[in-house]
C-alpha positions in Angstrom: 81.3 134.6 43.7 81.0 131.2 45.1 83.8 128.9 43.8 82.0 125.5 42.2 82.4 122.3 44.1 79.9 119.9 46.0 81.1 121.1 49.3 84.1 124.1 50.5 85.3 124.3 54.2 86.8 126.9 55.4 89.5 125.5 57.6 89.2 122.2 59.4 86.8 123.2 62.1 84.4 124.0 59.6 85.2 120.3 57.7 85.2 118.5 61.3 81.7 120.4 62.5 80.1 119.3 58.8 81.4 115.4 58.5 80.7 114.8 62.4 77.6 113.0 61.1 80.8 109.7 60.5 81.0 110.2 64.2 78.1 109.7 64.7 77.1 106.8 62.2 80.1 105.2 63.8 81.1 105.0 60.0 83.5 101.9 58.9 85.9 101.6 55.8 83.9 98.4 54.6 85.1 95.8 52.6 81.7 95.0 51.0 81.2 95.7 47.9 80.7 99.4 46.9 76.8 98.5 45.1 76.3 96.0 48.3 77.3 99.5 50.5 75.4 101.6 48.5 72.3 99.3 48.8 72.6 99.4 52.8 73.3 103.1 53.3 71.1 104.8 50.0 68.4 105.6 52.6 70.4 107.7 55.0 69.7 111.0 55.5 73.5 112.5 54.5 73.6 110.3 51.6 70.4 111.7 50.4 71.4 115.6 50.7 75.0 115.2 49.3 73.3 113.1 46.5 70.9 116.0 45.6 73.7 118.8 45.9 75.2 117.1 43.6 72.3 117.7 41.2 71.5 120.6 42.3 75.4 122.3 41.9 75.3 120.9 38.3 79.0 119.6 39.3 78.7 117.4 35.7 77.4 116.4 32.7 77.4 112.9 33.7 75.3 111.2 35.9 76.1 110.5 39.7 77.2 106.9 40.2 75.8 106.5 43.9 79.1 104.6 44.7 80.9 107.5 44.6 78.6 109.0 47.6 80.3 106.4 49.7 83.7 106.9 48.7 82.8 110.1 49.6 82.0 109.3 53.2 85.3 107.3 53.5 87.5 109.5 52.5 86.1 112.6 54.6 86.4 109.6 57.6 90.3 109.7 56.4 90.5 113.1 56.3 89.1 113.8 59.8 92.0 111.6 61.2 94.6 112.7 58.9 94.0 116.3 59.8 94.4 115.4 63.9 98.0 114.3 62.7 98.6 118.0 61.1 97.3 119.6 64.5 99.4 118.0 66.8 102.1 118.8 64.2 101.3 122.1 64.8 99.6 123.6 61.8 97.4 125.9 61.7 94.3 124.1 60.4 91.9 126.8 60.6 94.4 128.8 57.5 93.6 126.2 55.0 90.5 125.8 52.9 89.2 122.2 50.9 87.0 121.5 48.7 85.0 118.4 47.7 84.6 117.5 44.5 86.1 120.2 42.7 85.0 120.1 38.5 88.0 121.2 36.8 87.6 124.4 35.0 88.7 123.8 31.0 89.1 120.2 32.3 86.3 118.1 29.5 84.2 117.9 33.2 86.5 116.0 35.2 86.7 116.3 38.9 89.3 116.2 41.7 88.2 114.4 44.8 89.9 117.4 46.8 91.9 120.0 46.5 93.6 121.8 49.8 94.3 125.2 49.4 97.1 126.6 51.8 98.6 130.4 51.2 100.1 130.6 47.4 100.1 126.5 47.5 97.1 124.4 45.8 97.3 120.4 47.0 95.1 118.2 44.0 94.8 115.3 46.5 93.3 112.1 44.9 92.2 108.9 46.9 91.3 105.3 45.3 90.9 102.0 47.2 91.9 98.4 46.7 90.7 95.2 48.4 92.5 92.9 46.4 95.8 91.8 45.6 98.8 93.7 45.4 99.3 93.8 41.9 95.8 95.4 41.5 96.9 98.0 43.9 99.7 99.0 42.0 97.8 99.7 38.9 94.9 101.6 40.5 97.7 103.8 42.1 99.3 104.6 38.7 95.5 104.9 37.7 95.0 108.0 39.9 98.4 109.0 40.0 98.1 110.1 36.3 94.6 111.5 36.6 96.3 113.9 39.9 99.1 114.6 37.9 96.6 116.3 34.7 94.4 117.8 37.2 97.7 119.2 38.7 98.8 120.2 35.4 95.1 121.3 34.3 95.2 123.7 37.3 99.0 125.0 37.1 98.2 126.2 33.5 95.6 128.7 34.4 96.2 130.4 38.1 99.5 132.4 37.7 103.3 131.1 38.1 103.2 132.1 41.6 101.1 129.5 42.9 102.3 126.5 43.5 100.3 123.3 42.2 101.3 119.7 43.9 99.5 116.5 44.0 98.7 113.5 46.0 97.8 109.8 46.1 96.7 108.4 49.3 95.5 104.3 48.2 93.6 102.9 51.1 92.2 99.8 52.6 89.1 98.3 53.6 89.1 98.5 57.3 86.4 96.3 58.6 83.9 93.1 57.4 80.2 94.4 57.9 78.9 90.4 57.6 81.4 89.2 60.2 81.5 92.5 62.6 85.3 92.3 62.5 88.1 95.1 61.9 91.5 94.4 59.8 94.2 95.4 62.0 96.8 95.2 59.9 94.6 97.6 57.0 94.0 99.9 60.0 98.0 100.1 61.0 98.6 100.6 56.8 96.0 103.1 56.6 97.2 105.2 59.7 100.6 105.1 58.1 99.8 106.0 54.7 97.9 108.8 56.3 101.3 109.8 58.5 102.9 109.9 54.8 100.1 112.4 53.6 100.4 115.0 57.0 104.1 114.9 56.7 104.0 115.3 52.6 101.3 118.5 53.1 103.3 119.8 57.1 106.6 120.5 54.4 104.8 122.2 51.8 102.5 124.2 54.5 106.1 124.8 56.2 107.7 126.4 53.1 104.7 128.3 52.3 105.3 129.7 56.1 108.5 130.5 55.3 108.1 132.6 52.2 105.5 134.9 54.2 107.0 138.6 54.8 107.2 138.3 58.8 109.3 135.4 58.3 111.6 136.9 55.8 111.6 139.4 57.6 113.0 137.1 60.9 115.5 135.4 58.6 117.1 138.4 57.9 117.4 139.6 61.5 119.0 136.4 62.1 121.7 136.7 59.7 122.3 140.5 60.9 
């Protein structure tokens, strides 16, 4: 039976084949206004299709705001780079599986922007975006912070005690000025770093899940022989 969630990717070649589309639109983290965004990109082709899956996967009860389709395309851009970082730290990419848009089982139809799935480990990763001052971050991060941590806890109360259920907030920046043609640097460096902070976060709990398989308890005794 097919898991429910607008889109599931088995490992990251599978994520990196689907949202190469980015690549190709030579899509930018704007800092335009999400209905000015939404006005410039409805017509495109990818917005269209993950618009109607939407629909057509009956994800909610609510209508789609079409806002959300870009987020959507910037945080799969994010992804894509963050998950580079987790190859050249050396994991094995191809073991995990994401999904988009997960609706929350017993959850009053509220949905997780991702959730990475990794051995006996479940990641609730949430993203939001600020492009205003720093006080306004801070409250949209406590803002999704508390929506990760009752998805988190949502999820941890139904699979059994064996799994382990963590989340994530990655809050990111607006990257470049449509009107003007011009890239924010110093968002760029913040957003690479905060993106460093996510691979390393997810490289120790992929690490420790590692760790408790039986071929490496199996090693760690061996060791201590």
């Amino acid at each position: 039976m097919e898991i429910k969630s607008l889109r599931f990717f088995n490992g990251f070649e599978e994520f990196n084949r689907f949202t190469f589309f980015l690549e190709e639109m030579k899509w930018n983290i704007e800092k335009q206004l999400l209905k000015d965004r939404v006005t410039y990109y409805r017509n495109n082709k990818h917005f269209i299709e993950l618009s109607e899956d939407f629909y057509r996967k009956e994800l909610s009860i609510w209508e789609l705001k079409s806002e959300e389709v870009i987020t959507w395309f910037d945080t799969m851009t994010l992804l894509r780079r963050m998950f580079i970082i987790l190859f050249k730290k050396g994991i094995k990419t191809d073991h995990l599986k994401l999904f988009l848009e997960y609706p929350l089982i017993f959850g009053n139809h509220m949905r997780a922007d991702y959730l990475i799935v990794y051995e006996r480990l479940i990641v609730v990763l949430e993203f939001g975006m600020f492009n205003q001052d720093e006080k306004r971050r801070e409250e949209r991060y406590t803002k999704k912070l508390q929506e990760s941590i009752n998805y988190r806890q949502l999820l941890a109360n139904i699979v059994e005690p064996q799994i382990i259920v963590v989340n994530y907030v990655m809050i990111y920046r607006p990257e470049y000025d449509r009107s003007r043609d011009t890239f924010f640097k110093d968002n760029i460096d913040y957003n690479n770093d905060e993106l460093i902070r996510l691979s390393n976060f997810l490289h120790l709990h992929f690490n420790n899940q590692n760790e408790l398989s039986a071929f490496e308890q199996l090693r760690k005794i061996a060791l201590n022989e």
